[in-house]
N, C-alpha and C positions, 0 to 999 in steps of 0.2 A: 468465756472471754478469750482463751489462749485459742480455742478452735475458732473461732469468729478471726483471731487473728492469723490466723496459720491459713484460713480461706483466700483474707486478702492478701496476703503477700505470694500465695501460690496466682490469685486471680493478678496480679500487677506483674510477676516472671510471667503469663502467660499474654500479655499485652504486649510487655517488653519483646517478646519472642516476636509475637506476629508482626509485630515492628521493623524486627529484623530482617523477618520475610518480608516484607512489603517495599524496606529499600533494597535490599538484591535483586529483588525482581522488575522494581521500576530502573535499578543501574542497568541493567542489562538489556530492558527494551530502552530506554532512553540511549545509547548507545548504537543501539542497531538504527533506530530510527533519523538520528542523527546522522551516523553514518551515510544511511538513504538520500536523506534531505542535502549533505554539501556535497557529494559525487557531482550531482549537473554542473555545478559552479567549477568544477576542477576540468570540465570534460574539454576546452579550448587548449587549457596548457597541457594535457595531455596527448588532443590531436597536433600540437606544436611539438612535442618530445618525439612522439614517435612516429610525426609524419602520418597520423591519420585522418581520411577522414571522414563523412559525416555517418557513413555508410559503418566502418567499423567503433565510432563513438556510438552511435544507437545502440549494436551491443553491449558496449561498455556496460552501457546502464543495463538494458532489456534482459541480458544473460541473467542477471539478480532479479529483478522482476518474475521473466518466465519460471526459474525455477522454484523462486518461492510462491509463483501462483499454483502451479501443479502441484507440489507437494503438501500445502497447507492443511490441505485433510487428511493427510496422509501423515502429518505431522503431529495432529490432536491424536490420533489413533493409537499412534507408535506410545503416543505419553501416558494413554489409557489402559495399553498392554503391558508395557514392560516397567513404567514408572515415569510418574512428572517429574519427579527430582533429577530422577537418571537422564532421562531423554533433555531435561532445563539445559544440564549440565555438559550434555554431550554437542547440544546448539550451538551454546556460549564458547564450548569449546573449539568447534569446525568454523567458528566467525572470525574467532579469535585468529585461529591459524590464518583463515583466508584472505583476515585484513595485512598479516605479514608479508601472504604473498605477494597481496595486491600492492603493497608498498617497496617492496624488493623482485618487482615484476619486471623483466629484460626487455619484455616485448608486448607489445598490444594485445598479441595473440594468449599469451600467458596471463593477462588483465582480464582479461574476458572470462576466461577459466577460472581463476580465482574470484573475479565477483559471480560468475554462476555458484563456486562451493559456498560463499559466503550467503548466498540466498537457501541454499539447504540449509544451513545452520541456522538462518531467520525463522523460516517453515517448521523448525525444531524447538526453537526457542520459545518465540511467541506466543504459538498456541500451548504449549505446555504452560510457561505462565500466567497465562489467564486459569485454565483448568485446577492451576494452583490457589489462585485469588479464590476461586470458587468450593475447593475443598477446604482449607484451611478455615474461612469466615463462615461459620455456620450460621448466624444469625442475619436472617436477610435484612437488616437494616445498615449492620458494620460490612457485610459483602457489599452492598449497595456505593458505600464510601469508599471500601478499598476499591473497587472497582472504578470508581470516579477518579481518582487520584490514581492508578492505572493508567485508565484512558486519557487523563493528562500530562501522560507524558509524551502524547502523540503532538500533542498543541506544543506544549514547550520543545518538542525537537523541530518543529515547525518554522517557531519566533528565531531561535537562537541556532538553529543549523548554517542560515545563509552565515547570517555576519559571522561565525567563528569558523566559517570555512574558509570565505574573503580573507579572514586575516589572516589564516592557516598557509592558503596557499600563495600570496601576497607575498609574506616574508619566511617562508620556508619551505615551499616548495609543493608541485599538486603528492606527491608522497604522503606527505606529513599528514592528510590529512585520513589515511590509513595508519598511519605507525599510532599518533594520539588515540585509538579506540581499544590497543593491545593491550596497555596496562589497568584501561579501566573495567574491560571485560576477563582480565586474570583474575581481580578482585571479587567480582559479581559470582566468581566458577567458585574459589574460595569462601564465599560466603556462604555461598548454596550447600556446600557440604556441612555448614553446621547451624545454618538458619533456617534451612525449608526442608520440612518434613515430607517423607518421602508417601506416596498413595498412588495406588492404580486402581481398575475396575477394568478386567478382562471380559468379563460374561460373554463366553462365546465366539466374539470379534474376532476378524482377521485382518489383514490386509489384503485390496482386492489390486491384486500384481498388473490383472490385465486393462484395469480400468484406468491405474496410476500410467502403464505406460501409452497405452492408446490415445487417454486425454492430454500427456505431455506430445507426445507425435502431433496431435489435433493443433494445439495453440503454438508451440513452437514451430514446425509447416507454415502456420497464417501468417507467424510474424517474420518469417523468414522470405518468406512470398511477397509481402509489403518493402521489406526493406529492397532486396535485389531488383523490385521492378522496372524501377530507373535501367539498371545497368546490364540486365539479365533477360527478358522477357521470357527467353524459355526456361530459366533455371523457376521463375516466378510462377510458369504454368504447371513446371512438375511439382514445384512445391503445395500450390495449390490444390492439384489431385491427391496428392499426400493426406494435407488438410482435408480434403470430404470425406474419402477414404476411412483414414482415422477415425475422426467424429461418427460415423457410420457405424465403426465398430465401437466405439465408446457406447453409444445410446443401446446399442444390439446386448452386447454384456449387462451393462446397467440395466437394460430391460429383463432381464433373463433373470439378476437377485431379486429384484425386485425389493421388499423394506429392507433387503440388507447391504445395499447395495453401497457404494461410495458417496454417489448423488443419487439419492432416490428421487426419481425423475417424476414420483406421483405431485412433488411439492412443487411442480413446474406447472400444475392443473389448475394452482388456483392466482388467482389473477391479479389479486394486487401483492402476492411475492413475487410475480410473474414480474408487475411492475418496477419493482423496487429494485430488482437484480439488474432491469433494462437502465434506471434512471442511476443505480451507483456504478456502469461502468460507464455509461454515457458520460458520467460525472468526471471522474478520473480519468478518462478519454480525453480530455480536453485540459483537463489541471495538469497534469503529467508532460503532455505535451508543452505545454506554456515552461513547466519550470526546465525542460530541454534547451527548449528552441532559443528561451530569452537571452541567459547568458551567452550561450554560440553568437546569438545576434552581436548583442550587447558589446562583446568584445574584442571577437570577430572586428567590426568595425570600428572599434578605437574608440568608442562612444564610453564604454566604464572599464576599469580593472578589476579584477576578480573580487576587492574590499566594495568599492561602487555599487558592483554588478549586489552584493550581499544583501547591500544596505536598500539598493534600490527593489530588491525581490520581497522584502520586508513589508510593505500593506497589505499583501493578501495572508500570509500567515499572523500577522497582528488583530486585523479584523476578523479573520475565523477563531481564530482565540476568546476575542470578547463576544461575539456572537452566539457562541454556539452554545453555551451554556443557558439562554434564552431562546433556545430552538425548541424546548419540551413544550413551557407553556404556550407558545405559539403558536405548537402545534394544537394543541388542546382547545385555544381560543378560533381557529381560524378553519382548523381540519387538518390531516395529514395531508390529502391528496394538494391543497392549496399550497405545503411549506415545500414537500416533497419537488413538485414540479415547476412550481415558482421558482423555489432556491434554484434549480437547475437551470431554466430561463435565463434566471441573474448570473448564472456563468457565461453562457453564450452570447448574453450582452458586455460580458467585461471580454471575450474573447474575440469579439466581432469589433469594441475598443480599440485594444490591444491591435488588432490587423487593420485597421482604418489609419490610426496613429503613426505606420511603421512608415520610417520616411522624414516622419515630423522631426524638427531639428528641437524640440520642446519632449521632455519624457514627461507631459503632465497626462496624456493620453493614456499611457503602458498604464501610470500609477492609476491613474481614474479606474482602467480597466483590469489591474490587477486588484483593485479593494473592490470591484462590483466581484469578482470572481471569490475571492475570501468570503464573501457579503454571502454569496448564495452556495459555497461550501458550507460555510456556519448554518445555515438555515437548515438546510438539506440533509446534513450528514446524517446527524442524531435520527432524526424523525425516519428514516427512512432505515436504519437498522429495525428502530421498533415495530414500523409497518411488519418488515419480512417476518419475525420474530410472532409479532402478535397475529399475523395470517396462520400460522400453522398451529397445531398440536401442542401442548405443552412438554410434548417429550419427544418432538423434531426439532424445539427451538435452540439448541446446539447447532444443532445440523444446518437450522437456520442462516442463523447469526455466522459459521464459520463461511456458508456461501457465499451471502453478500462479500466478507472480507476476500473469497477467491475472484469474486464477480469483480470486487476494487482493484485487484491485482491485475485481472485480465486485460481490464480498460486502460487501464499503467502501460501494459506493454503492448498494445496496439496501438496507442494514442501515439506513444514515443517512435514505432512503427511506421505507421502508416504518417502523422506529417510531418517527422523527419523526412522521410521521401519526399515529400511534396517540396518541404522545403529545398533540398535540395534539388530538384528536378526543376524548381523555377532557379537555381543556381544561387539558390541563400541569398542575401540580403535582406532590402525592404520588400520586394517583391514575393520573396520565397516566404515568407515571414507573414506578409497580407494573406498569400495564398493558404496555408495551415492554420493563422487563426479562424478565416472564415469557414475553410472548411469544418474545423473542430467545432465552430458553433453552430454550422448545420449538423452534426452528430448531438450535441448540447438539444439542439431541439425537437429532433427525434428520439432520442431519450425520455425528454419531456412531457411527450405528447404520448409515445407510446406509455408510460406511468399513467398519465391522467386520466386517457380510456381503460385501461385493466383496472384500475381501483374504482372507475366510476361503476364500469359493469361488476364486479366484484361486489360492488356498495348495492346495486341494484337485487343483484342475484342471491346475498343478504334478505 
């Protein structure tokens, strides 16, 4: 009896423990992500402070973006070599810092820099705590839950980013809404030191130096290229030779490790990850851009305040919240390729909304169009991790699953790229605004379309 009860009291501290793990790790992405989510809302009063504009607000955001797109493989790596805890801790801590800068930042130019460091420390963070969720839960039905509640903190920074950024910046200032992420990522770095147990797995791995830097050359080139077009045309074509250049040498290296490479390029042969990769940055192409361009619109014209502009960005992340949790069976019941490319569809039609509407003296258009875009994020997301994941090997499905979230990343920073320019080059407003939604939902439909045929021949060649 005393050993029966010395079992459970060891099995109840070791609950307790992984409990602790689980909210340090959900504070500290729930924070980044937050972070993510109210930056667009702050980017008018920021191009009001420092006289910027749309051209160096794009980077505002984009410098965070790009560097946490390139680095995010590079980030699970680093946590598998030298420690998840260590690398957790080292994230939380270069975010921490970068939110300071970014709130005690003199000049745009200094802004920029500091949300590029703060995207390192994302690329650091992130992926190391999932690889954490993943060590720690050994039974795959309790990983399965922490993992679910994990990935729920992406939804809840979703819901609750706008409106507490609106108020943030409303009555304290677009600052504030950096300084409030300092003391709750101190805590998360604190916690980590005594809640999450420390694991790596070297076997061999290295970092592939020439791959990290040639694919960052590659997609920062592109978006660098999109953005100056408007006002550069030659800065835009050297940049663009840059870009093929780059990519040239990216695939040339990658070709050369071959399995061991960064992106092993053999998982690019089969066709419905082939899909999945096209239809998740299509996806984010277009969402990214929308949560951009709206508030600039929005406020820009006197139409809401940065609390307004919150409250009114709030049906697409309310509807992908209740949705998406109802995206597995759906899938199961309907097909992937059906939830996959439909959900994406249902973007382009709330983005093709959304750009018909702009003008409208009625925001019942934007909301229609921004719950049809939540509508087929929720449908889409889920199903379309597992596509990639279940297309390959079960011991590429890391490798997988980190792609897609690079492929999410990449589409983030082209999208906010490329129709910011647009918008701007029609000279913003309604016009500039028409012009980027529709365009983004012809990218929504070749995303779509490209998925549908690669899974269909995939399904065939099956």
């Amino acid at each position: 009896m005393a050993h029966t009860g010395e079992l459970a009291a060891l099995a109840e501290r070791a609950v307790k423990r992984r409990g602790m793990t689980l909210l340090t790790l959900c504070l500290a992405v729930l924070v980044a992500q937050v972070d993510t989510a109210v930056v667009n809302l702050a980017t008018r009063a920021i191009g009001d402070y420092f006289h910027a504009g749309v051209g160096a607000l794009q980077w505002v955001v984009d410098s965070y973006n790009l560097t946490y797109a390139v680095l995010l493989l590079t980030g699970g790596l680093l946590a598998d070599l030298h420690g998840r805890r260590r690398i957790f801790i080292a994230g939380t801590a270069l975010f921490t810092i970068a939110s300071l800068l970014c709130a005690l930042a003199p000049s745009v130019s200094v802004l920029i820099a500091a949300r590029a460091l703060a995207g390192v420390g994302a690329a650091l963070l992130l992926p190391a705590s999932l690889a954490i969720v993943r060590v720690v839960w050994r039974d795959p039905v309790e990983r399965g839950r922490a993992l679910g509640i994990w990935a729920a903190c992406n939804g809840v920074a979703m819901a609750i980013g706008p409106t507490l950024g609106g108020v943030l910046i409303r009555h304290f200032g677009w600052r504030s809404i950096f300084f409030v992420v300092v003391p709750l990522s101190v805590a998360a770095m604190l916690l980590a030191m005594s809640a999450v147990p420390e694991s790596s797995d070297p076997r061999g791995r290295h970092v592939d130096v020439g791959a990290q830097v040639t694919g960052a050359l590659a997609l920062g080139a592109l978006a660098y290229a999109a953005i100056v077009f408007r006002d550069s045309p030659a800065a835009c074509a050297l940049a663009g030779c840059v870009a093929i250049a780059s990519l040239a040498a990216f695939v040339s290296i990658e070709r050369r490790h071959g399995a061991a490479a960064l992106v092993p390029l053999e998982l690019f042969q089969v066709g419905a990850f082939r899909g999945a990769i096209a239809a998740t940055s299509g996806m984010t192409f277009g969402m990214y851009g929308v949560l951009f361009l709206l508030p600039l619109y929005w406020q820009g014209t006197g139409r809401l305040d940065s609390t307004g502009t919150g409250l009114a960005l709030l049906p697409m992340a309310l509807v992908f919240v209740v949705v998406s949790p109802w995206s597995g069976p759906l899938s199961e019941r309907i097909g992937s390729r059906a939830t996959t490319a439909g959900g994406v569809v249902l973007i382009a039609s709330g983005l093709a909304t959304i750009g018909a509407s702009a003008g409208s003296s009625s925001l019942l258009g934007a909301e229609l169009g921004l719950a049809l875009t939540g509508l087929g994020m929720g449908i889409a997301t889920g199903p379309l991790m597992t596509v990639a994941v279940g297309a390959v090997d079960a011991a590429r499905s890391g490798t997988a699953s980190a792609l897609v979230n690079v492929a999410r990343m990449t589409g983030a920073t082209l999208g906010i790229a490329v129709l910011g320019t647009l918008f701007a080059t029609a000279h913003g407003g309604a016009a500039g605004l028409r012009a980027a939604m529709f365009a983004g939902a012809a990218v929504q439909l070749t995303g779509a379309a490209v998925s549908a045929v690669s899974m269909q021949r995939a399904r065939h060649a099956a």
